[in-house]
C-alpha positions in Angstrom: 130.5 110.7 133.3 132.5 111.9 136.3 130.0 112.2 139.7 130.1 115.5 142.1 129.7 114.9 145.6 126.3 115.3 147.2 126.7 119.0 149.8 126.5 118.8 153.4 126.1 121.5 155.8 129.7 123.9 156.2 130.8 122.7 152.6 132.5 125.7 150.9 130.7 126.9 147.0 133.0 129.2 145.5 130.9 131.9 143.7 132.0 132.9 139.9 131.0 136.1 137.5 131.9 134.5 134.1 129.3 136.6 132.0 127.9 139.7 133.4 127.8 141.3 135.9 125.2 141.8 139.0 124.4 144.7 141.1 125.6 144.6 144.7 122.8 144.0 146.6 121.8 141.3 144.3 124.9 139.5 144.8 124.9 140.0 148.3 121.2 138.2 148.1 122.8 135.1 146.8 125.8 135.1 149.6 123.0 135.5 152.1 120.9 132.6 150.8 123.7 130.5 150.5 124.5 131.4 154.6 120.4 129.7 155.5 121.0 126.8 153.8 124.6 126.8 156.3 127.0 126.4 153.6 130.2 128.5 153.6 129.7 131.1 150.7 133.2 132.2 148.7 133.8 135.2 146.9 136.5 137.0 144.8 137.7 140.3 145.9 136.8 142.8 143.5 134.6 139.9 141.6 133.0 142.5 139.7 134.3 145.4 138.4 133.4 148.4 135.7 133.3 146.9 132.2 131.9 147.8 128.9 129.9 144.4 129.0 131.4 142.0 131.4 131.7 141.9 135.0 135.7 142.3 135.1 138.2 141.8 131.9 138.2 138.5 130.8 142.2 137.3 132.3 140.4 138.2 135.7 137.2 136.4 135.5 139.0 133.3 134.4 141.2 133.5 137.1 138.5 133.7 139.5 137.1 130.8 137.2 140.3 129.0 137.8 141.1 129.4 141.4 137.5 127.8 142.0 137.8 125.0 139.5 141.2 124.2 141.1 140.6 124.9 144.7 140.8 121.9 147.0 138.3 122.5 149.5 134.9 123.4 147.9 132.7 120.9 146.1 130.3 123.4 144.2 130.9 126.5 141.5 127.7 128.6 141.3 127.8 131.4 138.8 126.5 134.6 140.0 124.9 135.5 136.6 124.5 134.4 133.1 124.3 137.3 130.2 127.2 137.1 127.9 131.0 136.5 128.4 131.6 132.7 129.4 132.1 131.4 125.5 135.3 134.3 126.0 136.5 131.7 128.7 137.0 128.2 126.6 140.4 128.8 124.7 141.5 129.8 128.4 140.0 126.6 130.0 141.6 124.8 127.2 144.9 125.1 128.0 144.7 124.1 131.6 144.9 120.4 133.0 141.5 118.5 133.6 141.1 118.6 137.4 141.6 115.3 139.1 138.5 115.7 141.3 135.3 116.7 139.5 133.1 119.6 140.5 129.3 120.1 140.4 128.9 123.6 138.3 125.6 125.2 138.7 124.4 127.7 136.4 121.8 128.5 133.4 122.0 130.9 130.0 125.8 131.7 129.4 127.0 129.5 131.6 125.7 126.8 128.8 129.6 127.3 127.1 130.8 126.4 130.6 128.8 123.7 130.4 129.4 122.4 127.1 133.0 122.2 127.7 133.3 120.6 131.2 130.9 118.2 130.3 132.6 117.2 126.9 136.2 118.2 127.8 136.3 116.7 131.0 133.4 114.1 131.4 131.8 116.5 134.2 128.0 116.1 135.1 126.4 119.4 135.7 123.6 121.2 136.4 121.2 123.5 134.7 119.8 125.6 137.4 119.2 128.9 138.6 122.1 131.3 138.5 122.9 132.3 142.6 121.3 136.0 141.9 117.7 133.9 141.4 118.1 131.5 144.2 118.4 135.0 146.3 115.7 136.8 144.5 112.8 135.4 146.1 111.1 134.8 143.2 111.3 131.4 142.9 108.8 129.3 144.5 109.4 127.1 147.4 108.6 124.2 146.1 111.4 124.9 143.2 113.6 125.7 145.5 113.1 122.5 147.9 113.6 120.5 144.8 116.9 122.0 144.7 118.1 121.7 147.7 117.2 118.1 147.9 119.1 117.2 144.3 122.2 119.3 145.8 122.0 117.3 149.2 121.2 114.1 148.1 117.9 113.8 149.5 116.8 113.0 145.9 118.9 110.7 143.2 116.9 111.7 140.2 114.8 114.2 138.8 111.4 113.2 137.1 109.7 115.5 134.3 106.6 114.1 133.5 103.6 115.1 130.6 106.1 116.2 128.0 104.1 116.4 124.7 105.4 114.4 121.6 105.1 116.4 119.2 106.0 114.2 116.0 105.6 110.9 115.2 108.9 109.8 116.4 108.2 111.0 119.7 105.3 109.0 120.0 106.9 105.6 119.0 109.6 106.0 122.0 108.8 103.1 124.4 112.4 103.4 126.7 115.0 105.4 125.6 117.8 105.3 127.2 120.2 108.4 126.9 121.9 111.3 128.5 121.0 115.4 128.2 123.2 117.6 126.9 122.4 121.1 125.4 121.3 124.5 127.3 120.4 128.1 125.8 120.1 127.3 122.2 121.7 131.2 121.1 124.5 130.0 123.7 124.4 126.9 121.7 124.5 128.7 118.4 128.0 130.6 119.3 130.0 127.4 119.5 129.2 126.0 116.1 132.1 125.7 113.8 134.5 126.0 117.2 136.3 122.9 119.0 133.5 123.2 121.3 130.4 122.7 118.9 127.9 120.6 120.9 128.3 117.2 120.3 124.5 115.5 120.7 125.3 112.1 119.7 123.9 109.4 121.7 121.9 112.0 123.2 118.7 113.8 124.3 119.3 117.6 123.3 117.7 120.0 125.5 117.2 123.4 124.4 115.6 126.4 125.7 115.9 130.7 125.6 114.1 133.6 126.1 113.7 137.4 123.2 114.5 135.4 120.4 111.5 135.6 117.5 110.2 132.6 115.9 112.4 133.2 112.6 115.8 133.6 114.4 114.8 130.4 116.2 113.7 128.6 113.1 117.3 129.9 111.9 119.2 128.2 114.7 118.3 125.2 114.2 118.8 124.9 110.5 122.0 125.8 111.5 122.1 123.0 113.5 120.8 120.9 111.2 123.4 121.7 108.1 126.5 121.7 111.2 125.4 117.8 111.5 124.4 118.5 115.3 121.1 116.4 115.0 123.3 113.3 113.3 122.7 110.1 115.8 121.4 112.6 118.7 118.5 110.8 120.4 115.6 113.4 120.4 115.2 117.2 121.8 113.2 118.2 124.4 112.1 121.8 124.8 112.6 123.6 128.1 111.0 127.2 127.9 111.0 129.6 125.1 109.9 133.2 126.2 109.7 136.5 124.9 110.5 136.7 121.1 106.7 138.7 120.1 105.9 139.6 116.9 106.2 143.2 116.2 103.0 143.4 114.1 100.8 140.7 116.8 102.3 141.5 120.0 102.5 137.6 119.8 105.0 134.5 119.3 105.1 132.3 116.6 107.0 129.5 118.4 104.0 127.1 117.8 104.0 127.0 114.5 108.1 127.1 114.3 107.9 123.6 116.3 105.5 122.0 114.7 107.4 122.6 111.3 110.5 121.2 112.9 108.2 118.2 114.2 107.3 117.3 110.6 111.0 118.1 109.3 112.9 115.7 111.9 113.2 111.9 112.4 114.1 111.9 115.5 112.1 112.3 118.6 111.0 115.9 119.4 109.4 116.7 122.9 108.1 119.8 124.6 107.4 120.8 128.3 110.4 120.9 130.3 110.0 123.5 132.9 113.3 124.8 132.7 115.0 128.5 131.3 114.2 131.5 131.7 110.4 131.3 133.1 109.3 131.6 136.5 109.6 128.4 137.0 113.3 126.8 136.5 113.5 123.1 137.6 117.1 121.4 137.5 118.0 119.7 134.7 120.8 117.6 134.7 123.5 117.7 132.2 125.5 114.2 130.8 123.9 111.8 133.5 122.0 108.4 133.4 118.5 109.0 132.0 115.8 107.3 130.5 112.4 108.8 128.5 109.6 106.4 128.0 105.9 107.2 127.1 103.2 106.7 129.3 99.9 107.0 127.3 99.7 110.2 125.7 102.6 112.0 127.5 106.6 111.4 127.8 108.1 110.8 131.3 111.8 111.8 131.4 113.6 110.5 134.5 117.5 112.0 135.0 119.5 110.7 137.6 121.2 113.8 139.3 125.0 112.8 139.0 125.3 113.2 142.9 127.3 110.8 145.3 127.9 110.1 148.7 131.7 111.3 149.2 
């Protein structure tokens, strides 16, 4: 693990569009929120331009990718959106040098790929956060927002999730597992298997969350995962939110019962309640730092160290 450097007021985030794009105003909502909190916003010219899916062709978004991953006076990448374009990115980022000084990259959906790779290419801790166009939105609360603030300044050196549910037998057994968290949007997760970059769990807590996928496609995924070898010597998964995904013929999900089969399937730990994904509410998680999970009566605490230092 490779630590990012807490922020401090006048630090420079470059800004990145590796997956979709945003509309202007939205965009500008994210520049704007980055200006209260006094840091010094950065933003390609022409960042985002007409495309058939993405928000510019893919040699310019991972130029823009490049210049900020590269760029010696910003601490922090913060991706504008997630949607669907930054797997297109990895043979790119493959081919370039592993940066001498690591950066903190901040992001949530898509931007798992760009996680998966700089945490297992280059030893990077990152974050699993709300994409910039959130954090400008106004719909988050302030409370979720003071969280992040004080994990990005280092007013906080670890992040505590408490009352997960165990919901096997192996979950319940944990007394204090040490570990680390790797994982993201589990479709995100599903594009990579059978590439270089298939998410490699071992010795870890996998966490996995998404949103408009139905129970079955779910179910699907993870029997994928299961015949890839992705579960092999992983410590456990915790669940982060799963929304969306209704049954045509009940107007319901059927992700309860999909979990509780996989509870009875797996021998390894499997807890739910991470308030993190898609939902309204989208704590920080983390990615490939310190952690430990122990149970406390009925429930699971989960206590991740942020990955933050002083510089």
């Amino acid at each position: 693990m490779t630590k990012w450097s807490f922020l401090q007021e006048g630090d420079v985030i470059d800004i990145v569009a590796p997956g979709y794009p945003a509309p202007a105003q939205e965009v500008q909502a994210g520049y704007d929120f980055l200006l209260k909190w006094k840091l010094q916003p950065r933003m390609p010219k022409n960042m985002i331009k007409p495309h058939f899916i993405h928000a510019h062709d893919d040699e310019e978004r991972f130029s823009f990718l490049r210049a900020a991953i590269e760029s010696k006076d910003s601490r922090v990448i913060w991706c504008v959106r997630g949607g669907y374009g930054s797997n297109r990115m990895l043979p790119l980022l493959a081919k370039i040098k592993k940066p001498k000084e690591a950066k903190l990259l901040i992001g949530l959906s898509d931007i798992t790929s760009l996680h998966s790779f700089v945490t297992q290419e280059w030893g990077w801790s990152t974050l699993h956060a709300p994409i910039l166009t959130r954090m400008g939105s106004g719909t988050l609360s302030n409370k979720n927002v003071k969280e992040i603030h004080d994990v990005l300044f280092g007013k906080v050196k670890e992040v505590q999730f408490k009352k997960l549910k165990p919901l096997n037998v192996a979950a319940k057994e944990v007394t204090a597992l040490k570990s680390r968290i790797v994982g993201g949007n589990l479709a995100t997760l599903q594009s990579h298997v059978g590439t270089p970059w298939q998410i490699d769990a071992t010795k870890s807590l996998l966490f996995l969350e998404d949103i408009g996928e139905r129970g079955y496609k779910i179910d699907r995924m993870l029997e994928q995962f299961r015949q890839a070898g992705v579960f092999k010597k992983c410590h456990g998964i915790i669940l982060g939110d799963f929304i969306g995904g209704e049954e045509p013929s009940t107007g319901k999900n059927n992700f309860a019962l999909v979990f509780k089969r996989w509870a009875a399937d797996l021998e390894i730990p499997l807890f739910q309640g991470i308030q993190s994904g898609h939902a309204a509410i989208q704590r920080p998680v983390p990615f490939n730092t310190p952690c430990v999970l122990e149970m406390e009566k009925s429930h699971g605490v989960l206590t991740v160290q942020t990955g933050g230092k002083v510089l």
